[in-house]
C-alpha positions as CSV (number, residue, x, y, z in Angstrom):
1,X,0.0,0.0,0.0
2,X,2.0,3.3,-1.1
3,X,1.1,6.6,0.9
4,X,0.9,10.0,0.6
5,X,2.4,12.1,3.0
6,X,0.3,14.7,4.8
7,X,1.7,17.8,6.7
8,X,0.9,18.0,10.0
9,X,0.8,21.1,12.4
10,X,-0.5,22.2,15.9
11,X,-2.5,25.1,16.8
12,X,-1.3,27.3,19.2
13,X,-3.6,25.5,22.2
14,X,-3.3,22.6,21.2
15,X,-2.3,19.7,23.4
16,X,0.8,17.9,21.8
17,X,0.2,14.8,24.0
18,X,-2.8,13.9,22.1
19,X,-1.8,11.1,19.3
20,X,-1.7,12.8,15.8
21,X,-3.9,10.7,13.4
22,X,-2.8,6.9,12.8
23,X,-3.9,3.5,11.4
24,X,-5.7,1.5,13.8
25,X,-4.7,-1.7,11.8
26,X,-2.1,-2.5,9.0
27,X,-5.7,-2.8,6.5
28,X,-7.0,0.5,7.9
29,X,-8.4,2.8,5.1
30,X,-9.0,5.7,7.5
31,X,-6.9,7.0,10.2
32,X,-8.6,7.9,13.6
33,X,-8.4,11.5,14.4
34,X,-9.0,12.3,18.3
35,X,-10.5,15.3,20.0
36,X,-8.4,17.7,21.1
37,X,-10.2,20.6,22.6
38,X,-8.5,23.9,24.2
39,X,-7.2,24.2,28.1
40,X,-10.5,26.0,29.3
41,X,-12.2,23.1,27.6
42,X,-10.1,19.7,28.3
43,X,-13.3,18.0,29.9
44,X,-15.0,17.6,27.0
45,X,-18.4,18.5,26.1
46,X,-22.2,16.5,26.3
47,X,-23.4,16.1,23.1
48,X,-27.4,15.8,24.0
49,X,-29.7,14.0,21.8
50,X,-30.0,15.4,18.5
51,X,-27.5,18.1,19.1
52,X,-25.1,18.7,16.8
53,X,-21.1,20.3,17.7
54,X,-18.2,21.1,16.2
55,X,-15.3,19.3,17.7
56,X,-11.7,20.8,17.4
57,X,-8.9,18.3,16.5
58,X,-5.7,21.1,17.5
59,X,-4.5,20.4,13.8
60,X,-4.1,21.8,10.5
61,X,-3.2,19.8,7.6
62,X,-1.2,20.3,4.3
63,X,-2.6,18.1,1.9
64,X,-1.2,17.6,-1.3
65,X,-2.3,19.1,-4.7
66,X,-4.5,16.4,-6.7
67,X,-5.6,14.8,-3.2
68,X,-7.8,15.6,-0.6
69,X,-8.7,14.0,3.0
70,X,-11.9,12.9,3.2
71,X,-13.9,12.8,7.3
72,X,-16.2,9.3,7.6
73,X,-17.8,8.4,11.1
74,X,-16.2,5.9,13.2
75,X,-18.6,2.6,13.0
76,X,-18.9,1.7,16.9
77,X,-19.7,5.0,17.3
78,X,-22.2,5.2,15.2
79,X,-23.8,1.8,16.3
80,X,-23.0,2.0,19.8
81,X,-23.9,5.6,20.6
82,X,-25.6,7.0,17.4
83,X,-22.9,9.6,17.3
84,X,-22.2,10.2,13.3
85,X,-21.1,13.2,10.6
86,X,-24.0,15.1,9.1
87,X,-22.3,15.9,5.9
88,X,-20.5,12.2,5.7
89,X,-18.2,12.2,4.0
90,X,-16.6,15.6,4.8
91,X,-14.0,17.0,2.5
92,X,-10.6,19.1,3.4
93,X,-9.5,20.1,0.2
94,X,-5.4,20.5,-0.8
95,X,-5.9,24.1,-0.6
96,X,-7.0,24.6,2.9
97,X,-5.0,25.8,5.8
98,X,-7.2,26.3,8.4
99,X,-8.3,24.8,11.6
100,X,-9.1,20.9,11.6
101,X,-12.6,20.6,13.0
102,X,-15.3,17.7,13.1
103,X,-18.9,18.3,12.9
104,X,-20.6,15.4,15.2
105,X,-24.5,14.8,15.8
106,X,-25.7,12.6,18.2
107,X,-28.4,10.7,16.7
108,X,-29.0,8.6,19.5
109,X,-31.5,8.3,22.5
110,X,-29.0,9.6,25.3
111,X,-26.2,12.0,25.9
112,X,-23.1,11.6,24.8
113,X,-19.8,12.6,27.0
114,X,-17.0,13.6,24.0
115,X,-13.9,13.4,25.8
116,X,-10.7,15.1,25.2
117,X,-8.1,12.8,23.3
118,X,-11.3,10.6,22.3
119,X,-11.1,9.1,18.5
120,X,-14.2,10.7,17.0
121,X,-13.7,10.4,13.4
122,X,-11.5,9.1,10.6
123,X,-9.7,10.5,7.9
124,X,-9.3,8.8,4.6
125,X,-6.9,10.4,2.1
126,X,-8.4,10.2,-1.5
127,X,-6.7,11.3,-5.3
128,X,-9.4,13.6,-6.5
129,X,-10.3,14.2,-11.0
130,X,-12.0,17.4,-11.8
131,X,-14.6,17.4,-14.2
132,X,-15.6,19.4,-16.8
133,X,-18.7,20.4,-16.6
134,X,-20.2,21.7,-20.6
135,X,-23.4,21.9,-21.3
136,X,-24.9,19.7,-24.6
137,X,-28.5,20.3,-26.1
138,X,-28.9,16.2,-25.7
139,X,-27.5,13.2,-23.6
140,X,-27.0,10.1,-24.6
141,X,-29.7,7.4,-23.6
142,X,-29.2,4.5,-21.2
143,X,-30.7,1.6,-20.3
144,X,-31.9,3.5,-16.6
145,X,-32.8,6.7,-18.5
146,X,-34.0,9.3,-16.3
147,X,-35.6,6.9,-13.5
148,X,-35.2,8.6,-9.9
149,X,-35.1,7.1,-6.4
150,X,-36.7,4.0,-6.2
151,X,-36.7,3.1,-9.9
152,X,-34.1,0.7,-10.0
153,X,-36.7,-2.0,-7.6
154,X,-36.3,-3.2,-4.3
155,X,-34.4,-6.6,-3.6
């Protein structure tokens, strides 16, 4: 499996004890990213039900032109607690410097303690193709033509 490298940097209240994104397993597609919220903050927060927040990391990435780092939900999370992404899968394109932050909702029956240093999320580093988008007085036909949600049957 070849890799990408991916710049890394604190923010300036960040703490640097927290582990920087890794592979929980040698077959790991994503990397688990941890919570990593500010000094006046290190207890975490309740996400209630149905609440959504958005959860500081303490990084910034430098991602490389042609790629970009997609953020899933971590699956025991999401079965466990109900605790998902709302806009699944969430891009950081190469061009963005900022702050590293994860939107959570917790779509499940009870509240939900987010601790500091908790793995909340995964990142998954994809090659992205642009498309060029040109507009054509006709489209050629196939055989699901113009059939919506639902149309292809239910099995």
């Amino acid at each position: 499996m070849s890799a990408v490298s991916i710049k890394v940097s604190w923010l300036d209240d960040a703490d640097q004890d927290i582990a920087l994104p890794a592979y929980a397993t040698a077959g790991a597609a994503g990397a688990d990213v941890r919570a990593n919220f500010q000094q006046d903050q290190r207890d975490g927060l309740v996400l209630q039900p149905g609440a959504r927040a958005l959860v500081p990391t303490g990084l910034r990435l430098e991602i490389p032109d042609g790629f970009e780092v997609q953020v899933r939900p971590r699956s025991g999370l999401a079965l466990k607690h109900g605790i998902t992404l709302p806009n699944s899968p969430g891009t950081i394109d190469s061009d963005y410097r900022g702050p590293l932050g994860v939107i959570v909702i917790n779509a499940g029956q009870e509240p939900f303690h987010i601790t500091h240093g908790m793995r909340i999320a995964q990142l998954v580093v994809a090659p992205v193709t642009r498309g060029d988008f040109c507009i054509e007085d006709s489209l050629s036909q196939s055989e699901r033509g113009d059939g919506g949600f639902g149309s292809t049957g239910v099995s």
